[in-house]
C-alpha positions in Angstrom: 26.8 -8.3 10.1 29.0 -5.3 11.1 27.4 -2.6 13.0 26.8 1.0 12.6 29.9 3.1 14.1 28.9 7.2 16.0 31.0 8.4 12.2 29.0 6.4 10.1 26.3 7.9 7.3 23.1 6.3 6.5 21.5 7.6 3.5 17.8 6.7 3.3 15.9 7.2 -0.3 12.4 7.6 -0.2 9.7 9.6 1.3 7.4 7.1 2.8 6.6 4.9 5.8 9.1 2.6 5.2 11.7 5.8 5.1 10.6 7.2 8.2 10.1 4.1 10.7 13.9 3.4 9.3 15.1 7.3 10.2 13.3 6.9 13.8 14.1 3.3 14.9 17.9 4.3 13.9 17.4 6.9 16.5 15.6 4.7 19.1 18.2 2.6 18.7 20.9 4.8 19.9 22.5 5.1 16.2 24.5 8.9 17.0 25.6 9.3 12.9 24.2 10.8 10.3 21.0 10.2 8.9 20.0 11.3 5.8 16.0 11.2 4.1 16.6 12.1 0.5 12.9 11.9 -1.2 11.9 13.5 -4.6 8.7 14.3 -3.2 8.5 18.1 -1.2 6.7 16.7 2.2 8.5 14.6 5.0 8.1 11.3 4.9 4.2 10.6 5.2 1.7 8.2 5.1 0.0 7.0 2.3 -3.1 5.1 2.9 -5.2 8.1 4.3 -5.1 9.9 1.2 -7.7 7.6 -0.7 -9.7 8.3 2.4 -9.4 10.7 5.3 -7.1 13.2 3.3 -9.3 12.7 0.6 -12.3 13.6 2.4 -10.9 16.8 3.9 -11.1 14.8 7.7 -7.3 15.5 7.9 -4.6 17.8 7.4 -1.6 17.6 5.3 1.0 17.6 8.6 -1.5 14.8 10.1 0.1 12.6 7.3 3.4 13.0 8.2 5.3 10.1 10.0 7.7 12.8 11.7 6.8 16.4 11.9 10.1 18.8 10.9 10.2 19.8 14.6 10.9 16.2 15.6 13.4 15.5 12.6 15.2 18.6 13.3 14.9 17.6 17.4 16.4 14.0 16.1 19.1 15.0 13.7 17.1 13.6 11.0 18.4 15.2 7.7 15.8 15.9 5.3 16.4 16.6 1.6 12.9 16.7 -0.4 12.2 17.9 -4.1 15.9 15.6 -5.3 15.7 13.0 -7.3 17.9 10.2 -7.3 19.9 9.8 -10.5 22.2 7.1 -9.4 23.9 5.0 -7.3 27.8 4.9 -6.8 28.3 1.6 -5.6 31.9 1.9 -5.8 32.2 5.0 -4.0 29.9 4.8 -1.4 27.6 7.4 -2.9 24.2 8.8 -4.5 24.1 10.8 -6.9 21.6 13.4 -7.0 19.7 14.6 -11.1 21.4 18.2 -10.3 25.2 16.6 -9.7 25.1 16.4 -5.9 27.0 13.0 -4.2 25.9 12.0 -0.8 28.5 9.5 0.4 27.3 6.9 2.7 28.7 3.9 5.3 25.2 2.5 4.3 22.3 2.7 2.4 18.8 2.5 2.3 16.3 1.9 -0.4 12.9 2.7 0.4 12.1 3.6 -3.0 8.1 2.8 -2.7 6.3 3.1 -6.0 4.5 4.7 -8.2 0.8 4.4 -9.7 0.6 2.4 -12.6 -1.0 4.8 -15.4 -3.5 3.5 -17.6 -2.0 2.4 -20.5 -4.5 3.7 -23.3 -4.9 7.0 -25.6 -5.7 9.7 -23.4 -4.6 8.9 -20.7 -2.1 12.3 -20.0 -4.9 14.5 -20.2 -5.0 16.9 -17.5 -7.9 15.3 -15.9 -7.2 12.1 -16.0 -4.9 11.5 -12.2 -3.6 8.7 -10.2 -3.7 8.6 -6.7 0.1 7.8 -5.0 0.8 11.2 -3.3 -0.1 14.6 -1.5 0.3 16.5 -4.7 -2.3 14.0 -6.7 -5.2 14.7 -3.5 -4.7 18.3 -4.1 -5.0 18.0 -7.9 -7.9 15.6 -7.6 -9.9 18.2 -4.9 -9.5 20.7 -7.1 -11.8 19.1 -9.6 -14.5 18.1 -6.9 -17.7 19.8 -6.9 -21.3 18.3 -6.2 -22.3 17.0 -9.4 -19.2 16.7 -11.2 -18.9 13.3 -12.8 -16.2 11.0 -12.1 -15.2 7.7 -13.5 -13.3 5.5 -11.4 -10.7 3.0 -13.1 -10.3 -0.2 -11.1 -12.3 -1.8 -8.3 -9.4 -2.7 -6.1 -9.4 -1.1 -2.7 -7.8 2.6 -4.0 -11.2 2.7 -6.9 -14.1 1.7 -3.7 -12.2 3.8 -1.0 -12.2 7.1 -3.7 -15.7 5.9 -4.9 -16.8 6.3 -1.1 -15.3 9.3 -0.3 -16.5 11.1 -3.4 -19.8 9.8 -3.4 -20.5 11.8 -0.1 -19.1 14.6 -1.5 -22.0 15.3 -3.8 -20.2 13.5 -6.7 -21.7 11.0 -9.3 -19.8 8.2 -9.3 -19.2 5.7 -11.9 -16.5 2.8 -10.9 -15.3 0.1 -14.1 -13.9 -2.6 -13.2 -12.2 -5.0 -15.9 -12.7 -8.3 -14.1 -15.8 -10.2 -13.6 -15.7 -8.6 -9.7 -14.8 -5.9 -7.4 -11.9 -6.9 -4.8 -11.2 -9.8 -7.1 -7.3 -10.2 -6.3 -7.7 -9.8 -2.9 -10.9 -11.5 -1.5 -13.7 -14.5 -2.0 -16.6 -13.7 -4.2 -19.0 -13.4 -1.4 -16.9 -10.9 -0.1 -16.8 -9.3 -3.3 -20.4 -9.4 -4.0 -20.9 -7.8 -0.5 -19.3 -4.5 -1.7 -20.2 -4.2 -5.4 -23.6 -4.4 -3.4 -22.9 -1.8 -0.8 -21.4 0.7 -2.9 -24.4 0.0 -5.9 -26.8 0.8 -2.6 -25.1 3.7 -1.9 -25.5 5.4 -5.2 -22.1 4.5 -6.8 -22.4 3.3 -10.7 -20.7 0.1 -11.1 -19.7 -2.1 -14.3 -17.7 -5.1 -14.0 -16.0 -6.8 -16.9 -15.1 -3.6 -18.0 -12.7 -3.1 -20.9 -11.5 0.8 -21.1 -10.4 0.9 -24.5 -9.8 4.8 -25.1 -10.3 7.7 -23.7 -12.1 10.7 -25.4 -11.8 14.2 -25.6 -9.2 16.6 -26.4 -7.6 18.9 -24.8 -9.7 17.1 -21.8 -10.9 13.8 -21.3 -15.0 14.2 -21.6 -16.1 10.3 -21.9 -14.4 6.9 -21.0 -15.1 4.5 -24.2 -15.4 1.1 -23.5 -14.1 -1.8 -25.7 -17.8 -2.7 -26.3 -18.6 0.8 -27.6 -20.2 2.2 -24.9 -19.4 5.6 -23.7 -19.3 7.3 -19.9 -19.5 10.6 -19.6 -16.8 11.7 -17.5 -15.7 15.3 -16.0 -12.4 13.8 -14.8 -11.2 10.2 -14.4 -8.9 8.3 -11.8 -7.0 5.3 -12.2 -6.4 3.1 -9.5 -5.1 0.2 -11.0 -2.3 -1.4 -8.9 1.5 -0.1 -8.3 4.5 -0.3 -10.4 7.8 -0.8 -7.8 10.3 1.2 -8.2 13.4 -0.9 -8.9 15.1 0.9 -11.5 17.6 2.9 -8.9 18.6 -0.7 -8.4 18.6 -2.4 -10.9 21.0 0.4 -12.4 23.6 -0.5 -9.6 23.3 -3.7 -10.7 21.5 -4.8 -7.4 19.3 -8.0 -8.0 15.8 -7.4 -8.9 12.6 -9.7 -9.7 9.6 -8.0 -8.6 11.3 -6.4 -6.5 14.6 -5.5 -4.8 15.6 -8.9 -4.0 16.3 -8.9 -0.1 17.4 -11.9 2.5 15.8 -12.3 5.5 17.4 -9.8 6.8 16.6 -6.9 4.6 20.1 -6.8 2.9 20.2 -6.6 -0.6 23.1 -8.4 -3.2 25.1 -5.6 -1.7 25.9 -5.8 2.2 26.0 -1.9 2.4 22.6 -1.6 0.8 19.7 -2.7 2.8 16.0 -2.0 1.3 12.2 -2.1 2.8 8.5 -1.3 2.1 6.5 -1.7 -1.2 10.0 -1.6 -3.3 11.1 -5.4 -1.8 10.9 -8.8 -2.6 11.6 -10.9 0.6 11.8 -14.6 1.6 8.3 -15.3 3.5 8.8 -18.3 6.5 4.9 -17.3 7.0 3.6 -18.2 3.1 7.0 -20.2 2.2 8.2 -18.4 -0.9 9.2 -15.0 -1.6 6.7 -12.3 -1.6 6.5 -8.3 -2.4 4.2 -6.9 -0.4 2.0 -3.8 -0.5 1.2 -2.7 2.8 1.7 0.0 4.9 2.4 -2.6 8.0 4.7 -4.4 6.0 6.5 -0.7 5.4 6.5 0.4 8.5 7.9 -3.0 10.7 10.2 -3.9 7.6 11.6 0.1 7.9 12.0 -1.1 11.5 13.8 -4.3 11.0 16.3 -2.7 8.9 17.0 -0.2 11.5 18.1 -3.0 14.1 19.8 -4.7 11.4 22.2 -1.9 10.5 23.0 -1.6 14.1 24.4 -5.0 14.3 21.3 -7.6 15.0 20.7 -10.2 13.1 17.1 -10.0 13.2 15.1 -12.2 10.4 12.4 -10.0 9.4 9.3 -12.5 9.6 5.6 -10.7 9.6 2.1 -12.4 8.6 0.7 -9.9 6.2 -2.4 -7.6 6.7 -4.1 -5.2 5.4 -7.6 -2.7 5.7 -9.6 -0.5 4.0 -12.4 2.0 4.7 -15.4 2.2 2.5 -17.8 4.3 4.1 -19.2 3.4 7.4 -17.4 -0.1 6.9 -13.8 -1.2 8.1 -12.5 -4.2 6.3 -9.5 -5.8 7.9 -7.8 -8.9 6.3 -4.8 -10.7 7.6 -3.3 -13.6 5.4 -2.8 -14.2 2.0 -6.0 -16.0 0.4 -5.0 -17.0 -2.6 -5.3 -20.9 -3.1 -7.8 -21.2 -0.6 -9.9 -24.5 -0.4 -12.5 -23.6 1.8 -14.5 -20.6 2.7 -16.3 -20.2 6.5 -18.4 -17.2 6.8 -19.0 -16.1 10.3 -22.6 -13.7 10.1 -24.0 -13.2 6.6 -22.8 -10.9 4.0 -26.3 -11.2 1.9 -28.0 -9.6 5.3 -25.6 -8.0 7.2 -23.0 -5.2 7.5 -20.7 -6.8 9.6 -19.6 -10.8 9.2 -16.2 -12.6 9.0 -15.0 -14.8 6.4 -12.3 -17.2 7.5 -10.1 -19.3 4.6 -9.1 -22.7 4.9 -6.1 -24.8 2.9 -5.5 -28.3 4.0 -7.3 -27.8 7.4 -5.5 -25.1 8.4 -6.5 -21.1 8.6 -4.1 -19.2 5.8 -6.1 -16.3 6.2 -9.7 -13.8 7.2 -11.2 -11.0 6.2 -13.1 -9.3 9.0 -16.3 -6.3 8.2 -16.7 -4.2 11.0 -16.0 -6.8 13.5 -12.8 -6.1 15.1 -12.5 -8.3 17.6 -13.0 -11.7 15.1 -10.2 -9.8 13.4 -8.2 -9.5 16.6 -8.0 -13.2 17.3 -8.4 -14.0 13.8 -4.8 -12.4 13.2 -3.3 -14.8 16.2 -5.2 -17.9 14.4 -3.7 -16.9 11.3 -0.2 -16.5 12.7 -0.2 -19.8 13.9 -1.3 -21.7 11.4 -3.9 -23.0 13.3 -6.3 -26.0 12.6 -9.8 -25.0 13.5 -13.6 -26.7 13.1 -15.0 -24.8 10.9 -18.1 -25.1 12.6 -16.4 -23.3 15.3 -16.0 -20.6 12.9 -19.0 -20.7 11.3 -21.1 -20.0 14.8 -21.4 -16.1 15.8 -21.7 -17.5 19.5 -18.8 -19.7 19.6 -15.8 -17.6 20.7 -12.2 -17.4 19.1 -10.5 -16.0 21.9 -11.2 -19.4 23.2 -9.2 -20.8 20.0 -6.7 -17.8 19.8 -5.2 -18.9 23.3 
């Protein structure tokens, strides 16, 4: 794996966190060329997951978001090109090619393409009030329709639907969330789990209806109800749809770079094309942790993935290896899950979910603890993500008992 040279040009596509831990670990890492952000989006590279929360709620401002503010990319020699779009890659000559004709050549390349919402796929859905939530410029659109009493309908009870529900609930909104499977959080977490927010956010004041079909929605030139496949109509002032993420492959899949969910990557970030290296929500890399390949979602996978690539291109030969996690805010409650759960034999709950506010829920496969999801208790999360990481075999009545203590374990 040849290293970076003081002439060489990266070029880095994308405009979040994956794109700016790559610009600033170059830099950390002594790289002296040129480094190049080229996003289509008008902001620096930021970070996402505060817009279906903090940014939401007003708590932060814009420049809070970014991962470097222009004074430190200018102080850095980081290059910054927003508002251009991609049109191509040059494989050939060493170049991208921008929608307006411009060619940035490059000794390597980055693809930190992201994605994009996936829009809900039903008449009525381009509406002017109907919005996804991926960017700065979807917030601002979205707060511009919040007022106390509006009436929203939410699209999806993954974590984007109950962190918007949340946020918009204390903002004087009434809140509707439909959900097409039998449960909230149902890709992601154990029905208990599941059962503990649909109950939280139904406490709270937040409409929700599970086993939701949207079949259409009505209103012209504005969307004023969601119809359901069983007939039933919601009244709706806007709508958002938060149902899952579409990768953004096609950039490389046009070069002819492999791609199966995913820009296919080794272990060390490099893609079919040793001068093209990828990372963030865009890749699909070998995972020793879960023992297949994986594309991941996460803003820590972003972020230490952005990272890895950075050492890579400067000549390591670092195997990117991380154990997934992941959070979310919903109101006054911090969920924080590390591990994949799917497959799980065996559930542990730690506190109870039916009584309490804060509990852990620890999953077992063949003995062994694959993954937990910790409410409000950060320090079961703490030593639950060491547990994890190790593959570790526990009694689960160890587990089970609030006064028996996983640091003891996590050692």
């Amino acid at each position: 794996m040849s290293s970076l040279q003081p002439s060489h040009t990266v070029v880095i596509v994308g405009g979040g966190q994956a794109a700016g831990e790559t610009a600033s670990e170059l830099r950390k890492q002594g790289f002296e060329g040129r480094v190049v952000i080229v996003s289509d989006e008008s902001q620096p590279p930021y970070k996402r997951p505060p817009l279906s929360k903090a940014y939401l709620a007003g708590a932060v401002e814009q420049a809070q978001l970014f991962v470097m503010q222009p004074s430190i990319l200018e102080k850095h020699r980081i290059e910054f090109m927003g508002g251009a779009r991609v049109a191509s890659i040059d494989r050939v000559g060493q170049a991208v090619v921008l929608a307006d004709g411009q060619r940035f050549t490059y000794d390597r390349l980055v693809l930190a393409t992201g994605g994009r919402a996936r829009p809900l796929p039903i008449p009525g859905a381009d509406a002017a009030n109907v919005f996804l939530l991926r960017s700065i410029d979807d917030v601002t659109r979205i707060r511009a329709r919040c007022a106390e009493g509006k009436r929203v309908v939410i699209v999806g009870g993954g974590f984007i639907g109950l962190e918007v529900a949340a946020v918009l609930l204390k903002q004087g909104l009434h809140v509707t969330v439909l959900e097409g499977l039998d449960r909230v959080l149902a890709r992601v977490t154990a029905p208990e789990v599941s059962a503990f927010f649909e109950r939280v956010h139904r406490e709270a004041g937040v409409t929700v209806h599970t086993g939701a079909q949207v079949a259409e929605l009505v209103g012209a030139p504005e969307v004023t109800a969601v119809k359901l496949a069983d007939g039933r109509e919601i009244v709706a002032d806007f709508v958002i749809a938060g149902i899952g993420l579409i990768a953004n492959t096609e950039l490389a899949a046009e070069a002819g770079l492999v791609v199966d969910n995913g820009i296919v990557v080794d272990e060390f970030a490099q893609t079919s094309d040793p001068l093209i290296y990828a990372a963030g929500d865009c890749t699909n890399h070998p995972s020793a942790f879960l023992g297949r390949r994986v594309r991941l979602e996460s803003v820590q996978n972003a972020m230490e993935q952005g990272r890895a690539v950075a050492r890579n291109l400067m000549g390591n030969t670092e195997a990117y290896q991380n154990v997934p996690w992941f959070w979310s805010d919903q109101f006054d409650l911090k969920l924080q899950m590390v591990g994949i759960s799917t497959g799980y034999e065996q559930l542990v709950l730690r506190g109870d979910p039916q009584t309490e506010r804060s509990f852990a829920a620890f999953y077992l496969k063949g003995g062994k603890l694959v993954a937990a999801d910790a409410v409000s208790r950060p320090k079961d999360f703490m030593f639950a993500k060491k547990l994890v990481a190790a593959g570790a075999v526990v009694d689960p009545a160890v587990l089970a008992d609030p006064e028996a203590s996983l640091k003891d374990l996590a050692v």
